[in-house]
N, CA, C and O atoms as a MOPAC input file, in Angstrom:
PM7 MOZYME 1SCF
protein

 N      6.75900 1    -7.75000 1     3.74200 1
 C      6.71300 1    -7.47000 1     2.31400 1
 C      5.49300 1    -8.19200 1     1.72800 1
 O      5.12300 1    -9.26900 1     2.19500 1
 N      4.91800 1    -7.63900 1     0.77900 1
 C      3.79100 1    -8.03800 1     0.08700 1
 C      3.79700 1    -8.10100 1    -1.20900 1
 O      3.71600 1    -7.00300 1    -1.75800 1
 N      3.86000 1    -8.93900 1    -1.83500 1
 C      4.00000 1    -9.12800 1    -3.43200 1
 C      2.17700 1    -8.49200 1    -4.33400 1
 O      1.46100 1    -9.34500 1    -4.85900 1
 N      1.89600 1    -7.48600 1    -4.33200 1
 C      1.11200 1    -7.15200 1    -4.88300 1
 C      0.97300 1    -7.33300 1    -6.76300 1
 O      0.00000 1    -6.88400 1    -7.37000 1
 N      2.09900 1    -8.03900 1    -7.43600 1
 C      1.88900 1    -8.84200 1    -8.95200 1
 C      1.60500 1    -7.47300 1    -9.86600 1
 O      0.97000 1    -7.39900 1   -10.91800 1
 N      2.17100 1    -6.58300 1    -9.24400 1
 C      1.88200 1    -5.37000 1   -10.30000 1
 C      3.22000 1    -4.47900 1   -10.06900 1
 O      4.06000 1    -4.60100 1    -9.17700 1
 N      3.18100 1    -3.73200 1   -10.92400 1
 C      4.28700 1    -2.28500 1   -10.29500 1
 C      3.84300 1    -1.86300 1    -9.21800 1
 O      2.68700 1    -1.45700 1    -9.34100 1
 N      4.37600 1    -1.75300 1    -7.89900 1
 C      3.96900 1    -1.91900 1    -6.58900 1
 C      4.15900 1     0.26100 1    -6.23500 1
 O      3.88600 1     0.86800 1    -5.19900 1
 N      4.76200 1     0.88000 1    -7.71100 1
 C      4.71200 1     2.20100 1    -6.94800 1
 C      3.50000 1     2.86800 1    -7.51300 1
 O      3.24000 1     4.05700 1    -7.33200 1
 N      2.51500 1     1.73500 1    -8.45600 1
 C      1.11600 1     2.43700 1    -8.44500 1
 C      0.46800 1     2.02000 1    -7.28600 1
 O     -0.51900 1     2.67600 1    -6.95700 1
 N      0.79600 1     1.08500 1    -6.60000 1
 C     -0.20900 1     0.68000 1    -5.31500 1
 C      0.48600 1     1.83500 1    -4.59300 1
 O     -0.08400 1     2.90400 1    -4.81300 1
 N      1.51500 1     1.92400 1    -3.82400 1
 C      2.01600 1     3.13100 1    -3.18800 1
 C      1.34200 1     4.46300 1    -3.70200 1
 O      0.99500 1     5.29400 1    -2.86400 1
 N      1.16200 1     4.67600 1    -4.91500 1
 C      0.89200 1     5.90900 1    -4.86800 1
 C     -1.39000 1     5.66500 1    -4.67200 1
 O     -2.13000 1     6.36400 1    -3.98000 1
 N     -1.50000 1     5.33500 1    -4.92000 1
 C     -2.81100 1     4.69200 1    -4.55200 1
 C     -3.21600 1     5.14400 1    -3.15700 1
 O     -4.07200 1     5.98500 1    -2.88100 1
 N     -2.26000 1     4.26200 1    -2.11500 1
 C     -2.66400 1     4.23700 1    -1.15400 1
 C     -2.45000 1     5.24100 1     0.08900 1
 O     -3.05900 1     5.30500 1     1.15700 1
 N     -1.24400 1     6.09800 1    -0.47700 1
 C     -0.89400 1     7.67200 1    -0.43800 1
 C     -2.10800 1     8.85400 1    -0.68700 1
 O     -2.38500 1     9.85000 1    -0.01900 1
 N     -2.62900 1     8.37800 1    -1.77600 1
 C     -3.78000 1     9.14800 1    -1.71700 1
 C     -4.76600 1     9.13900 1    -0.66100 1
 O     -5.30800 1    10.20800 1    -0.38100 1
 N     -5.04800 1     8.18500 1    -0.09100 1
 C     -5.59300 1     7.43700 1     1.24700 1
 C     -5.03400 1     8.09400 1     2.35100 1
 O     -5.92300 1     8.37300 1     3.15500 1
 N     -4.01500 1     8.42400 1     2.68700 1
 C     -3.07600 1     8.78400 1     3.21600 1
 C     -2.77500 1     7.94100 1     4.56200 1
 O     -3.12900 1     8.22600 1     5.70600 1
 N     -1.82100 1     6.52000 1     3.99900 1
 C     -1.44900 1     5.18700 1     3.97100 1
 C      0.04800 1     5.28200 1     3.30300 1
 O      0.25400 1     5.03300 1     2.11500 1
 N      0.86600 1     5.60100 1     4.05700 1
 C      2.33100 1     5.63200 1     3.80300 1
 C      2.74400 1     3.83300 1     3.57800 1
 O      2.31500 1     3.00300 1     4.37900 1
 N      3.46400 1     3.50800 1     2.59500 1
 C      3.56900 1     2.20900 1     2.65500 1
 C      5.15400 1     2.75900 1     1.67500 1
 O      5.40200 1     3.86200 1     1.18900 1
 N      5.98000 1     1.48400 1     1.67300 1
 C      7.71200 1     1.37000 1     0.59900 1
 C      7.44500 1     0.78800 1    -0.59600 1
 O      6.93800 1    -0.30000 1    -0.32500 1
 N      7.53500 1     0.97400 1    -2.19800 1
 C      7.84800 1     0.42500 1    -2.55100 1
 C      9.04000 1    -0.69500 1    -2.34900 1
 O      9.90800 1    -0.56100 1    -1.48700 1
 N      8.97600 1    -1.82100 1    -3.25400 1
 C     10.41300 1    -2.55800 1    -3.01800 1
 C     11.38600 1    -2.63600 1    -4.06400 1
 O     12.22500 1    -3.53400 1    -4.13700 1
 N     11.25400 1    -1.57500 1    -4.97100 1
 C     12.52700 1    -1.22000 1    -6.02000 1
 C     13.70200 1    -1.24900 1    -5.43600 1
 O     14.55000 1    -1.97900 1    -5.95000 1
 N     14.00000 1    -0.59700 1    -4.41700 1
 C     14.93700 1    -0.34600 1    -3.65700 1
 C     15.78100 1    -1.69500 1    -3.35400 1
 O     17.00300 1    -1.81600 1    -3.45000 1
 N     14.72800 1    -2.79700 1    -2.91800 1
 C     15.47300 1    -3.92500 1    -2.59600 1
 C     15.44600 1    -5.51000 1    -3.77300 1
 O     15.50700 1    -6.71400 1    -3.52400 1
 N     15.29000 1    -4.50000 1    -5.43000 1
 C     14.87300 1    -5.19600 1    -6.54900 1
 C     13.88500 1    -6.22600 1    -6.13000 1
 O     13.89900 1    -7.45700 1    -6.10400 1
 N     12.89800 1    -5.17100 1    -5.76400 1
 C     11.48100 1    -6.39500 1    -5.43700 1
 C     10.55700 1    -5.18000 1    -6.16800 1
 O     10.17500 1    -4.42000 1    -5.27800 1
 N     10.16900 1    -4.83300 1    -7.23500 1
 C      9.61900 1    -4.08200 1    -7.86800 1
 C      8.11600 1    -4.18000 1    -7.57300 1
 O      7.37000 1    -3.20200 1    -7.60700 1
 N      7.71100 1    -5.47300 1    -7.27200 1
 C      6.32500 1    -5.74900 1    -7.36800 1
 C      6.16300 1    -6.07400 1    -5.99300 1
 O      5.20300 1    -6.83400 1    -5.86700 1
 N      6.73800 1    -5.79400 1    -4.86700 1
 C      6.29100 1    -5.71600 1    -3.72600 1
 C      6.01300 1    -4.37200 1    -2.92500 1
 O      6.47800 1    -3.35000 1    -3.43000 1
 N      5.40300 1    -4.26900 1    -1.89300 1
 C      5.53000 1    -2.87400 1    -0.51700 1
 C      5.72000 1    -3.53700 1     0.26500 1
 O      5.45500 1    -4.73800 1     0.32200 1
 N      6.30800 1    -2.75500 1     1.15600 1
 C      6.88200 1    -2.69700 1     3.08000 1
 C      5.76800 1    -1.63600 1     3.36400 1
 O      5.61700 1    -0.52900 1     2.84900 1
 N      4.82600 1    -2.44800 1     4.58700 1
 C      3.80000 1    -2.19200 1     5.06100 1
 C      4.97100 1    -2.21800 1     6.73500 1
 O      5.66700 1    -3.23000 1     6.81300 1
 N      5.07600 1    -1.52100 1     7.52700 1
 C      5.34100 1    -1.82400 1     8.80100 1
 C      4.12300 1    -1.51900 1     9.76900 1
 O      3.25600 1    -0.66600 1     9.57800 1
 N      4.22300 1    -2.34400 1    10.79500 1
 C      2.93600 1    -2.43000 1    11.77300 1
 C      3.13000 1    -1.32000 1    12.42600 1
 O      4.16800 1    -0.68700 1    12.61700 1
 N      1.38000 1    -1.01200 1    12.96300 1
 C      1.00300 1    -0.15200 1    13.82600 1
 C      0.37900 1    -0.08900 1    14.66000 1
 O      0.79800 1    -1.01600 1    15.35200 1
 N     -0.32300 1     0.31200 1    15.13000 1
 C     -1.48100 1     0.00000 1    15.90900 1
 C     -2.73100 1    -0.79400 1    15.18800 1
 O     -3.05500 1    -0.62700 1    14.01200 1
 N     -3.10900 1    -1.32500 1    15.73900 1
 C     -4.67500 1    -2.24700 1    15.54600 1
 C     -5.39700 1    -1.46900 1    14.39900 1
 O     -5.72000 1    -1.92700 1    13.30300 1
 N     -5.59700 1    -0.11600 1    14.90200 1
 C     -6.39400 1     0.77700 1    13.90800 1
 C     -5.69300 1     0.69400 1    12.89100 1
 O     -6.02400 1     0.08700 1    11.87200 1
 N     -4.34000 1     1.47500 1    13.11300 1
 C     -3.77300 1     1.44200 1    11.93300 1
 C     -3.59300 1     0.07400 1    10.44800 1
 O     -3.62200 1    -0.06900 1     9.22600 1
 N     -3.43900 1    -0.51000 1    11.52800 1
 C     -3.06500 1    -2.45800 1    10.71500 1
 C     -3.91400 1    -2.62600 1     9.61600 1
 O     -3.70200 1    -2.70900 1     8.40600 1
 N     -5.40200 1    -2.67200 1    10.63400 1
 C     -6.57200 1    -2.47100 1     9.57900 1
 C     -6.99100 1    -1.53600 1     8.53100 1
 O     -7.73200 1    -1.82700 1     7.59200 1
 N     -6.47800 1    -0.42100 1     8.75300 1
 C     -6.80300 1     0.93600 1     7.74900 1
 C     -5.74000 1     0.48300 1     6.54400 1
 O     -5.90500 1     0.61400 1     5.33200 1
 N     -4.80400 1     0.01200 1     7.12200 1
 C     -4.03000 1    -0.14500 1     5.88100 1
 C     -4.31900 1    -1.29800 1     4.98100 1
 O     -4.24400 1    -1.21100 1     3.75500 1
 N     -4.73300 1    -2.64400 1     5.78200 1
 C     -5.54900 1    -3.91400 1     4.52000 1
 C     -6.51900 1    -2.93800 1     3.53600 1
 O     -6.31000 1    -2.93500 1     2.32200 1
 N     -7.59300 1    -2.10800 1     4.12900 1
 C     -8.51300 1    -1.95300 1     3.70300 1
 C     -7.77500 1    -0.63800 1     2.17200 1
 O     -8.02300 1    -0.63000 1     0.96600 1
 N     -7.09500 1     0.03900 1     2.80700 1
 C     -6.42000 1     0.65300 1     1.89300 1
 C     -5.78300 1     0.08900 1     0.80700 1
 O     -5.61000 1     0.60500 1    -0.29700 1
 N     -5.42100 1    -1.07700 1     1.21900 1
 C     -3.99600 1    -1.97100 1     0.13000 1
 C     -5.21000 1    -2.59300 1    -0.67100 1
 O     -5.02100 1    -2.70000 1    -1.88300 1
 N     -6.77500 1    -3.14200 1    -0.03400 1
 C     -7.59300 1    -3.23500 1    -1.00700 1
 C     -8.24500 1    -2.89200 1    -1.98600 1
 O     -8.56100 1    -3.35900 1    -3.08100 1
 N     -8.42400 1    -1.83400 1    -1.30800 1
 C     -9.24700 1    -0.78100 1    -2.14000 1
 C     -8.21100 1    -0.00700 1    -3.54400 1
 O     -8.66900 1     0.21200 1    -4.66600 1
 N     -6.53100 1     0.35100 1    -3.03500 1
 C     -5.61000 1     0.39900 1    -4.03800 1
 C     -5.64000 1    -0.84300 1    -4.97100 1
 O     -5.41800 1    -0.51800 1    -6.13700 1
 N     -5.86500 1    -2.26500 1    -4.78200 1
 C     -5.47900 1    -2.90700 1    -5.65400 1
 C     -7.05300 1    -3.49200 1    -6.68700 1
 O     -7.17300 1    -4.40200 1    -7.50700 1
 N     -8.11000 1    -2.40200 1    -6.11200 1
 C     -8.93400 1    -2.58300 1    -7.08200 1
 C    -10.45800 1    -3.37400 1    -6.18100 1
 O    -11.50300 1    -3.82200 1    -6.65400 1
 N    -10.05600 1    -3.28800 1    -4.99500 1
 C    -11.27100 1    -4.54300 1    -4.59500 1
 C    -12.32800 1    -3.42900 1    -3.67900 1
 O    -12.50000 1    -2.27300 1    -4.06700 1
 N    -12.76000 1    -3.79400 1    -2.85400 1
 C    -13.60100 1    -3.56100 1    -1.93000 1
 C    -12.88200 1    -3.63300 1    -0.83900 1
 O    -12.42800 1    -4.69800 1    -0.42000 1
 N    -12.64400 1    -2.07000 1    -0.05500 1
 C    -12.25500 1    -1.45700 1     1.18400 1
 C    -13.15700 1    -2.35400 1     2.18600 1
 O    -12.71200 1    -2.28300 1     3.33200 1
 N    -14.03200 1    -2.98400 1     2.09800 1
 C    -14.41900 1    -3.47100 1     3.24700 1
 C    -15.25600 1    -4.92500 1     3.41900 1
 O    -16.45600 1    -4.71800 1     3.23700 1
 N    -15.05400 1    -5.89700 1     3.62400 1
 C    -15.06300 1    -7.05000 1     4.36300 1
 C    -16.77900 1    -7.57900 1     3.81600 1
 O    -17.82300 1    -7.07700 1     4.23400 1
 N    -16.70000 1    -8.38400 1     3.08500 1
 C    -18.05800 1    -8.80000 1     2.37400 1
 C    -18.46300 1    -9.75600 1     3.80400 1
 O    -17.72000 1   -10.56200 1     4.36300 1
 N    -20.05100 1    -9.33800 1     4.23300 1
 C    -20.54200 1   -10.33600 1     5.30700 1
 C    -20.92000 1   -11.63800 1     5.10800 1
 O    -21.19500 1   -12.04500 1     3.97900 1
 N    -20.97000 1   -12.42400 1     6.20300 1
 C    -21.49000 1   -13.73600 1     5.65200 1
 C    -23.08500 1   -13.85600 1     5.15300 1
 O    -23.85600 1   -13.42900 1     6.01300 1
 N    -23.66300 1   -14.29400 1     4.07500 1
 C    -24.41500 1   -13.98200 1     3.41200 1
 C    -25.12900 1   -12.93700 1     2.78300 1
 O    -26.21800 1   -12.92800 1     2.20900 1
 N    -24.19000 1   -11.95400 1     3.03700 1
 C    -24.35100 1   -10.71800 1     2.39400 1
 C    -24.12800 1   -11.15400 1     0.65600 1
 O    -23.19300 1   -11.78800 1     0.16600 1
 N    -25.21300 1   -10.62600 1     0.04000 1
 C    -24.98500 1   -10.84800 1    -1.47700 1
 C    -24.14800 1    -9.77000 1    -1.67200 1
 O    -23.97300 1    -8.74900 1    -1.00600 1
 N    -23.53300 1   -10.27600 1    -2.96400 1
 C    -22.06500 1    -9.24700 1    -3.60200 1
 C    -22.91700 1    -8.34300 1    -5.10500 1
 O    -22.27100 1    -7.55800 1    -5.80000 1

């Protein structure tokens, strides 16, 4: 479970668009969390980058001294 600090079925639907199946946690009165279950390696990663990019950031991994 992941406490994403927001209504967690706009991140779900976010990351659906992606097409990144993830749970809200209404279900288990955790409103502001998702159930991410593991997958493969690929998958694991597609989904951080997804849950990032849903919660507003950058899909991908700032380098070391890479300016922002």
């Amino acid at each position: 479970m992941v406490d994403v600090r927001i209504d967690a079925d706009i991140i779900v639907e976010r990351m659906a668009e992606q097409n990144v199946l993830v749970a809200g946690g209404k279900d288990w009165d955790m409103p502001t969390y998702i159930r991410i279950s593991y997958g493969t390696d690929m998958e694991n990663k597609m989904a951080i980058c997804s849950l990032l990019y849903a919660a507003g950031g950058s899909p991908f991994p700032r380098v070391r001294g890479q300016k922002s």
